[in-house]
C-alpha positions as a Python dict, from the first residue, in 0.01 Angstrom:
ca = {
    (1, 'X'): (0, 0, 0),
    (2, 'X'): (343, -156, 46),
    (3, 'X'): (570, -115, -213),
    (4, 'X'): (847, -387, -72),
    (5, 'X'): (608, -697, -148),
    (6, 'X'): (356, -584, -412),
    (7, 'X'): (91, -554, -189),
    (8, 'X'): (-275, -394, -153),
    (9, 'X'): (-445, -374, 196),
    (10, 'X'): (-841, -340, 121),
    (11, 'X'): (-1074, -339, 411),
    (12, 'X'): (-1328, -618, 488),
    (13, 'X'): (-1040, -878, 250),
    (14, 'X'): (-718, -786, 392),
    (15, 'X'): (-380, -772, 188),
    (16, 'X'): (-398, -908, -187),
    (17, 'X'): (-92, -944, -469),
    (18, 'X'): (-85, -645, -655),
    (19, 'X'): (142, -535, -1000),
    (20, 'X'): (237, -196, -935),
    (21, 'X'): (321, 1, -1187),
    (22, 'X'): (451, 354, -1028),
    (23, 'X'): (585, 414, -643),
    (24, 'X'): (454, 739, -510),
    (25, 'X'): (480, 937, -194),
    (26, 'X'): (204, 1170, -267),
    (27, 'X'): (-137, 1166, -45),
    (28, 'X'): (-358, 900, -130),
    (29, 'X'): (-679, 1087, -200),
    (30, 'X'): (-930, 820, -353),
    (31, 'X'): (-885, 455, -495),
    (32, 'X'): (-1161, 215, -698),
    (33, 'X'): (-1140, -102, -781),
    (34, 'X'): (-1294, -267, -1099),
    (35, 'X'): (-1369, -590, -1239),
    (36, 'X'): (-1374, -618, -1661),
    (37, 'X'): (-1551, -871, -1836),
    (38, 'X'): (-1274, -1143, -1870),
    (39, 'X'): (-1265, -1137, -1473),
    (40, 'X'): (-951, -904, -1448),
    (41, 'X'): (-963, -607, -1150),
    (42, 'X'): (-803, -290, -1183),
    (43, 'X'): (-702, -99, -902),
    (44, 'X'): (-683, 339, -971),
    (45, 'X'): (-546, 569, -758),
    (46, 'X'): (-615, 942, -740),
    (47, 'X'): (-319, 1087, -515),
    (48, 'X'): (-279, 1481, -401),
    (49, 'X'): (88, 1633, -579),
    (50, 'X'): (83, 1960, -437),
    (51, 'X'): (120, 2094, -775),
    (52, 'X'): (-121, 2381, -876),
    (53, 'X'): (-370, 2348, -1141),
    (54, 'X'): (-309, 2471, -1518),
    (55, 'X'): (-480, 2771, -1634),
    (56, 'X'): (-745, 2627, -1883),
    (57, 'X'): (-731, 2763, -2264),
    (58, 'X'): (-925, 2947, -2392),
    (59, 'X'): (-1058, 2870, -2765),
    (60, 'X'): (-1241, 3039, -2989),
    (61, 'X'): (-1449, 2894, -3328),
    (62, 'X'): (-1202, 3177, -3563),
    (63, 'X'): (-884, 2927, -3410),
    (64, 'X'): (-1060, 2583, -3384),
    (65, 'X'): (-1076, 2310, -3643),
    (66, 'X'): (-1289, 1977, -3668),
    (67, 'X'): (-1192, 1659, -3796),
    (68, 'X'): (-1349, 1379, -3879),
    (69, 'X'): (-1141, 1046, -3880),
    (70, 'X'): (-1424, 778, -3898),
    (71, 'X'): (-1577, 905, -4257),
    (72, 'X'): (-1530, 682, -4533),
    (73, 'X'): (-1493, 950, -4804),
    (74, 'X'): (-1314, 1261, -4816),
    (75, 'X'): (-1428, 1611, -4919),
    (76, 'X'): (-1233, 1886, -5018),
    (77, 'X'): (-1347, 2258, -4949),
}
């Protein structure tokens, strides 16, 4: 990637235009590239930060609630 002139270097096309949204100097890990329906492409980027990983939460059913946004009448309990 070079930052200086909005630029992507894929192998097999060479360097395309590119809007980049966020500079980083972290280690590229993977990148995809995808086309939506009105002919756009997206280009992700997974990149390495060095920073550990969270301790996932634990939940239980005594401290979890459920709601339901996409009901078209409301019942009260």
């Amino acid at each position: 990637m070079d930052f200086e002139n909005s630029t992507i270097k894929l192998p097999k096309i060479g360097e395309i235009k590119a809007v980049i949204h966020k500079i980083f100097e972290e280690e590229l890990k993977t990148d995809t590239i995808s086309k939506y329906c009105k002919g756009k492409y997206y280009f992700s980027i997974l990149v390495e930060d060095g920073k550990e990983v969270p301790v996932k939460q634990v939940f239980s059913e005594s401290t979890t609630i459920c709601v339901d946004v996409g009901i078209k009448d409301f019942a009260f309990i």
